[in-house]
N, C-alpha and C positions, 0 to 999 in steps of 0.2 A: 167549553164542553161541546163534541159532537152535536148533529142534529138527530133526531128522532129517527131511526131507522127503517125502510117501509117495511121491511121485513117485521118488524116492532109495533108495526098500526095497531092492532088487538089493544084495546084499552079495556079497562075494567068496569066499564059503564056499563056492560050487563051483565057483573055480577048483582045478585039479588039481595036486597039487604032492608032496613027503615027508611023511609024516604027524610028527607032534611037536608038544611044546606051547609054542604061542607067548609069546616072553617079555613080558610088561608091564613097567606101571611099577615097578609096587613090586618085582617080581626086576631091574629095571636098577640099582634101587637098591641092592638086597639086594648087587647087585653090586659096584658101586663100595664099599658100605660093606666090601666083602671084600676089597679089594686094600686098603685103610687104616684100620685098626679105627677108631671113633670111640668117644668117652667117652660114658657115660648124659647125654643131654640134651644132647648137639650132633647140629647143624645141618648136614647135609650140604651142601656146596657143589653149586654147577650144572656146575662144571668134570667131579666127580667125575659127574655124572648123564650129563653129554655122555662123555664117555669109556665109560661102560657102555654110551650108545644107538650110539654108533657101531661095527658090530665091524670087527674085522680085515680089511684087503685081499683077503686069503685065502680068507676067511669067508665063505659062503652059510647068509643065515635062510633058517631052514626054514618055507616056505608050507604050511599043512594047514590044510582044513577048520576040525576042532577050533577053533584059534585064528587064526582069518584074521583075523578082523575086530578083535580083538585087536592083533597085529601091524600092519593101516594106521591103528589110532589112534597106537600108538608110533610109527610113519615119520613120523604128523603132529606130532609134537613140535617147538619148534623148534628144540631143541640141537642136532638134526641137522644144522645150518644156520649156518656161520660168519657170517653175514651178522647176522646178532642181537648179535655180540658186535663188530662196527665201532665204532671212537673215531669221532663223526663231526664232520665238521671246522668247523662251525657252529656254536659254543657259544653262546649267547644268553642274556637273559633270555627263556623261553620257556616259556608252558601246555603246549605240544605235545613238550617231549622225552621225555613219558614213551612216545610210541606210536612214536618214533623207531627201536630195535630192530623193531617191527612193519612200520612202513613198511620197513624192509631187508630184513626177510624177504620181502615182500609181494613187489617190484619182483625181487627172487631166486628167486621161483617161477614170478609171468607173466612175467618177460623180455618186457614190452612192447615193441613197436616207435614207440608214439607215445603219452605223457604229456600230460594236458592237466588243470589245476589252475584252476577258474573262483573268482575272489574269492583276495585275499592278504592275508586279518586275520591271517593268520600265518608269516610267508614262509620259517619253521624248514623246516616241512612241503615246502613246493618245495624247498629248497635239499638237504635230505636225498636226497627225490626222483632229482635231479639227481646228488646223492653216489653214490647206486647205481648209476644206470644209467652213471657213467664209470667206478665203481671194476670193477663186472662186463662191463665193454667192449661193451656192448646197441651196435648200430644204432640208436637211439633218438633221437626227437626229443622236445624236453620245451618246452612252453608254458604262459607263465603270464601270466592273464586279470588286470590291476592295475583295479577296477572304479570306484577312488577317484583321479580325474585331480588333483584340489584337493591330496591329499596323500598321497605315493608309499607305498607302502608298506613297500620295503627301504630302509633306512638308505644314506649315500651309501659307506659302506665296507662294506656288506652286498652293495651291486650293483655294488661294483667287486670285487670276491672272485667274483662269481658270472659276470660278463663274462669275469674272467681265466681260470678255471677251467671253465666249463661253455660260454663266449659261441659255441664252434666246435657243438656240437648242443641249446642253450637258450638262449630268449629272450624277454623280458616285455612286452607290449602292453599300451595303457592304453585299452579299448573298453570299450562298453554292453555288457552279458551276452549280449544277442540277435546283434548284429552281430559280435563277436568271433567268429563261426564262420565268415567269409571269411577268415580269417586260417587255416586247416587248406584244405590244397591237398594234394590225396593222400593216400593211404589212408584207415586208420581207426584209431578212438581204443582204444588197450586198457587206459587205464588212465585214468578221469573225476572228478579228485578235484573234489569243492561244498566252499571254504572262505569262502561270504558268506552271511549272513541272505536265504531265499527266499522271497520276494515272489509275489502272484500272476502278477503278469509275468514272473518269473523261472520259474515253474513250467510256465507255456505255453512260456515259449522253450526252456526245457528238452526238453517234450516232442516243438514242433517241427522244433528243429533242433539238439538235441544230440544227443537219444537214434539219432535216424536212423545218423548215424555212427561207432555201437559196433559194435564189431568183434565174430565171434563168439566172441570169450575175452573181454571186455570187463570190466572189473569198476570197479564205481560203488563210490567212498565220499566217505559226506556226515562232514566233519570239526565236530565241537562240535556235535552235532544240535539239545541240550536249547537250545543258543542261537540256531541258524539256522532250526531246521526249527520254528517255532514257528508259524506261521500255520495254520490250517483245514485251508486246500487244500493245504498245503506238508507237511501233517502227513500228513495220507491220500494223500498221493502215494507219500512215504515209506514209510507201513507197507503200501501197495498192495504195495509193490515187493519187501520183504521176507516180504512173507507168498508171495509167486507166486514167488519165488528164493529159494536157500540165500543164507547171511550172516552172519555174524560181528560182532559185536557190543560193543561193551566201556562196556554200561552203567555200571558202577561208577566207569570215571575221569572225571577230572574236565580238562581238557574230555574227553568223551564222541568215540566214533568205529564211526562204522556199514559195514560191507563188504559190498555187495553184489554176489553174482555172476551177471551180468547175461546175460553169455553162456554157450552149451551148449557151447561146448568149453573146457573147464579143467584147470587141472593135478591131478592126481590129489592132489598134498596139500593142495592147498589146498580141494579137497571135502571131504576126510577132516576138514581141522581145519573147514571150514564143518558136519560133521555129529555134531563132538561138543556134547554137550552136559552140564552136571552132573551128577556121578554116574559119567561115564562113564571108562574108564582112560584116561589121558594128559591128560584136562580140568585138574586141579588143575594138573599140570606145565606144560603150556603157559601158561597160565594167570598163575604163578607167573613163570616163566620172562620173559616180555613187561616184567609190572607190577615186579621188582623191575630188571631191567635198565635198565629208565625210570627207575626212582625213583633208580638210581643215575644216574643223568645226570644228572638235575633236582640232585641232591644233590652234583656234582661243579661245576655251576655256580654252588649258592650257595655251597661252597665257596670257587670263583675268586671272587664277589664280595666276600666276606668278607676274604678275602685282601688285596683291591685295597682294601676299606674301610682293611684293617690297616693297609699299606702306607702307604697317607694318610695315618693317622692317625699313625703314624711319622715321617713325613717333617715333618709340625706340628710334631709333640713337638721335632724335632731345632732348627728353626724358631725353635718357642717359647724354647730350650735355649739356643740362640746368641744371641736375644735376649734374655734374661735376665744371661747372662754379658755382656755390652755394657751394660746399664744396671747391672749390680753395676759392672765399671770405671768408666765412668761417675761412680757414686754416690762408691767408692772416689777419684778427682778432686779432687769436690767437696769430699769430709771434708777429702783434703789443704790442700784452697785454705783451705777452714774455718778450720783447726787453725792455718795463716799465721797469716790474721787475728785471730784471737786471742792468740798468740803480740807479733804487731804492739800489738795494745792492752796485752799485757802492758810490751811497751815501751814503752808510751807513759805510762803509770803512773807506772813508777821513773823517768823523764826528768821527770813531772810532781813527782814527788816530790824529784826534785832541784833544780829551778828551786824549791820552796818555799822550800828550805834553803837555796837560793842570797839568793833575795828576805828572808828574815829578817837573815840574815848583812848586807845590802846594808840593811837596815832599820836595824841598831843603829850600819852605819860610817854614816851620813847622819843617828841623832839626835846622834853624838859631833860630826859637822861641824857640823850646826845652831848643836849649843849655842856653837860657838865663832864663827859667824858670824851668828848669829840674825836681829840686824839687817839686815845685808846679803844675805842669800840667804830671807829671810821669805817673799816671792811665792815662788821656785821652790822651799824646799820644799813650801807649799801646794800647789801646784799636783803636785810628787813624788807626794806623799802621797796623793793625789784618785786620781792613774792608780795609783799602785803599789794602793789599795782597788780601782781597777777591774780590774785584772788579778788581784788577788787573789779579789774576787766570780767572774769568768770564770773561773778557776782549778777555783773551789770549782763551778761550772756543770759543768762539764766533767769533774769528777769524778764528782758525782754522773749523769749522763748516761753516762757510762763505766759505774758500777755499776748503775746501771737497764738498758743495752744488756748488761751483763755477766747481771745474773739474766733478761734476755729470751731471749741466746743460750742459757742453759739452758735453758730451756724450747724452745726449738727443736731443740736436741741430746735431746731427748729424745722431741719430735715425728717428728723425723730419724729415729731407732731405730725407730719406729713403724710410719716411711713405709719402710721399709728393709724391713721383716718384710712389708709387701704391697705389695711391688714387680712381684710377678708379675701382681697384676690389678690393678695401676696402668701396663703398657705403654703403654697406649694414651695414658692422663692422662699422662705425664711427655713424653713426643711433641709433644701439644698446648702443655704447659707449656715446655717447653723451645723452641717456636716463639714461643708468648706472653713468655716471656725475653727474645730477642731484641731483638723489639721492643718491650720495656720499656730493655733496655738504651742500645738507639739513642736511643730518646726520653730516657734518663736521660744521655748524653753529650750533647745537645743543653743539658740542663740545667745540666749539668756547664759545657760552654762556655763558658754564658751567668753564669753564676756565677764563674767564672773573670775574663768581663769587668769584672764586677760588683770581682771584687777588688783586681783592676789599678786598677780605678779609684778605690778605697777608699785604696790604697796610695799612688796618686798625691795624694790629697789629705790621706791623711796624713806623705806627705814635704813635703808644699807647710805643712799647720801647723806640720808640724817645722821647715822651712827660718823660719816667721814665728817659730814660738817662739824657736829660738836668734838670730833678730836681735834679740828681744825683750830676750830675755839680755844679749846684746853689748852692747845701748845700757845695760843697767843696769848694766853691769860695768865700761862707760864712766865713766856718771852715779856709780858708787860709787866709781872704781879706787883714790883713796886713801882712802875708808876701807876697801876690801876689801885692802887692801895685801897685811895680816897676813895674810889668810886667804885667799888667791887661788892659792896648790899646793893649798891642800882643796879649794878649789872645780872646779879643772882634774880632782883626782881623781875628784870626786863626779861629773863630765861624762863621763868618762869610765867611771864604776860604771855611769852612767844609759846610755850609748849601750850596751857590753856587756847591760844587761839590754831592752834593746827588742832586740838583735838575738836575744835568746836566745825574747824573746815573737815576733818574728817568724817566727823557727825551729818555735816550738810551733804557730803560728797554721797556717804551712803543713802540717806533722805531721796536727794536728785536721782541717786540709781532707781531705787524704788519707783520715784516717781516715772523716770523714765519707761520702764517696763509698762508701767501702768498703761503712759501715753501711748505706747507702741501697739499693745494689745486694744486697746480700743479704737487707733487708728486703723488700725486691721479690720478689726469687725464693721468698721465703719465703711473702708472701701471695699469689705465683700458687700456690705448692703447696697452700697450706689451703683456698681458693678449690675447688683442684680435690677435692679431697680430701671437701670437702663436699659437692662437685654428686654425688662419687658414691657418698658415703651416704645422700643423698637418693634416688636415684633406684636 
């Protein structure tokens, strides 16, 4: 805060009044610390401070000499002043809530009749503004100069809050700084907040045609100086102003904020607090009083952001939670369909293992019929013998194919386990994969179809050899029937051993198909997952 102005010497030491010794700060404390002991090394509250500066209804301070001047430092405190301790209802991200308690004091000691704010880099500042003069019922009118048309300055739920609430005596124009003062129709300004960087052209218009229109209580303050008032002329206009008027000050914060009292008729505290200075009683308390009331603002709103971070980040986790449990079922699914499938190849095993033992058994009744018909059925056993080796090699294919796809599934079931353990940062990959499935599967029934035709028509041309083999037969059975006389029940048998074992290879042949798909489809899905799995160890 400024120094005591000599123009300002007149102190009140002879007004006439009781004589007595005026209480300070440190007896308001001394005060309050008596109505509530406090322990070594605590902190007196402000609560406790404002309760000693206020006395009783009842109560008249004693005015004397002795301690006059004393006593209007204490009146300038602001505890005196509920106005400091307003919730106000604009929380923001904001520089300026720490002067916010200030600014409510401010507009609760000039009770302006007309508010005018040039430049809105920070629209806390108006809107607080506006908060006082509705919440202390002023006649007041409040204007606020928006100097950037390209891009507004309140937010569009910031100027619908301030429409709804203030639109009956405030309102925001978006003019040149110079021309904005056809807009002030009557009266005059008592209260001229600068919240824009000042220009040389700003500083003529200022002198022009702002200052003309300050009232004689007027009070200029330049918001964020160290950023605005940076120019030459814009600098020494400023400290002009302040060195020829008392002023207030609050170099230390950050942004910065300057009060100057422009006009010679002012309220008596707001002199007193324009004329303390360091050192003097009530400086440290007001002082104190302003910066930690700010700082709790400021610190109430990173609060609520923090909050609303947590919130979010809450609502993820929950997110994340539910998807997580959707791809364990999911996964769990899959195991089950797995676990079929295996199961299925296990039957498909002991079924193969059974047709062995069928084919052996049907091997030793077909050499007992040979040898008794040798002559006669000599082509068709050849020819037995030739398919029963081919089904037997196929046989032997398909087992081993089974135990190779049997030790591949392990290794996939333990791939599985793997992919299972980081499911949580494969969301995304199993998304993609589970799309990319799809359309493997579609295109794999396609193949499927086509494969299907494929065997229909194998089928067809192997009922069509069958049909030529058994005429082939017939005629020879013709061509032999009396010498196959004797042996012509073994042979019926033996046709009938051979038809039972092609339908039992046909049976297996469809089984293998089945099973095939099966294997095909889960090979698939298995190298979309390693596919994925890779890209994103790679990357």
């Amino acid at each position: 805060m400024t120094a005591k102005r000599d123009r300002k010497s007149a102190t009140i030491g002879s007004k006439k009044g009781k004589a007595g010794k005026a209480p300070t700060t440190k007896s308001l404390k001394a005060k309050a610390a008596g109505e509530k002991a406090t322990e070594p090394g605590q902190v007196m509250t402000l609560y406790a401070v404002e309760r000693a500066a206020l006395p009783p209804a009842t109560a008249v301070m004693p005015l004397a000499t002795p301690g006059a001047v004393a006593i209007a430092y204490d009146i300038a405190l602001p505890l005196t002043s509920r106005a400091v301790f307003w919730q106000p209802r604009h929380i923001a991200r904001s520089r300026s809530l720490r002067h916010v308690p200030f600014l409510f004091w401010l507009m609760e000691t000039i009770r302006p009749n007309r508010v005018v704010q040039l430049g809105m880099s920070d629209p806390a500042c108006f809107l607080a503004l506006c908060q006082a003069a509705d919440k202390l019922g002023l006649e007041a009118i409040c204007m606020g100069v928006d100097l950037s048309p390209e891009k507004p300055a309140m937010s569009s739920a910031m100027a619908e809050q301030h429409a709804t609430l203030y639109g009956d005596f405030s309102f925001v124009v978006t003019e040149d700084f110079a021309r904005a003062v056809r807009q002030v129709q009557g009266g005059q300004i008592d209260l001229l907040v600068i919240d824009t960087p000042l220009s040389d052209e700003h500083v003529m218009a200022l002198r022009a045609h702002w200052m003309p229109l300050l009232s004689e209580r007027a009070v200029l303050v330049f918001h964020d100086p160290d950023k605005h008032v940076t120019g030459a002329e814009a600098r020494q206009y400023a400290d002009s102003l302040l060195r020829a008027r008392p002023g207030i000050r609050f170099p230390q914060a950050d942004p910065g904020l300057d009060v100057v009292l422009l006009g010679s008729q002012q309220p008596e505290r707001l002199t007193r607090m324009a004329e303390l200075e360091q050192g003097m009683p009530g400086y440290l308390a007001a002082w104190q009083v302003f910066a930690r009331l700010g700082q709790g603002l400021e610190n109430d709103q990173l609060a609520r952001t923090r909050l609303t971070a947590l919130n979010k980040v809450g609502q993820e986790a929950k997110e994340a939670e539910a998807k997580a449990e959707n791809l364990a079922a999911e996964l769990a699914k899959e195991r089950q369909l797995k676990q079929g499938a295996l199961d299925s190849e296990a039957d498909q095993i002991a079924q193969t293992s059974g047709l062995q033992a069928q084919v052996f058994d049907l091997q030793t009744a077909l050499d007992t019929a040979r040898g008794a018909a040798r002559q006669a059925a000599e082509i068709t056993a050849r020819k037995l013998e030739t398919l029963t080796a081919e089904k037997a090699t196929e046989v032997e294919a398909l087992q081993r194919a089974l135990k190779e796809e049997t030790e591949k599934r392990k290794g996939h079931w333990q791939k599985l386990e793997t992919l299972t353990a980081e499911k949580a940062s494969l969301e995304t990959a199993l998304t993609e994969a589970r799309s990319a499935l799809d359309q493997a599967t579609a295109a794999k029934a396609t193949e499927v179809e086509a494969l299907k035709r494929d065997l229909r028509q194998a089928r067809s041309d192997r009922d069509a050899a069958r049909a030529r083999h058994e005429t082939d037969l017939q005629a020879q059975r013709e061509a032999g029937a009396a010498q196959l006389a004797s042996s012509q029940e073994q042979a019926e048998a033996l046709s009938k051993a051979n038809a039972r074992l092609q339908e039992q290879v046909k049976q297996m042949l469809d089984k293998r198909l089945a099973l095939w798909e099966t294997h095909e489809a889960l090979k698939q899905a298995h190298a979309t997952l390693q596919a994925q799995l890779e890209s994103r160890h790679d990357s």
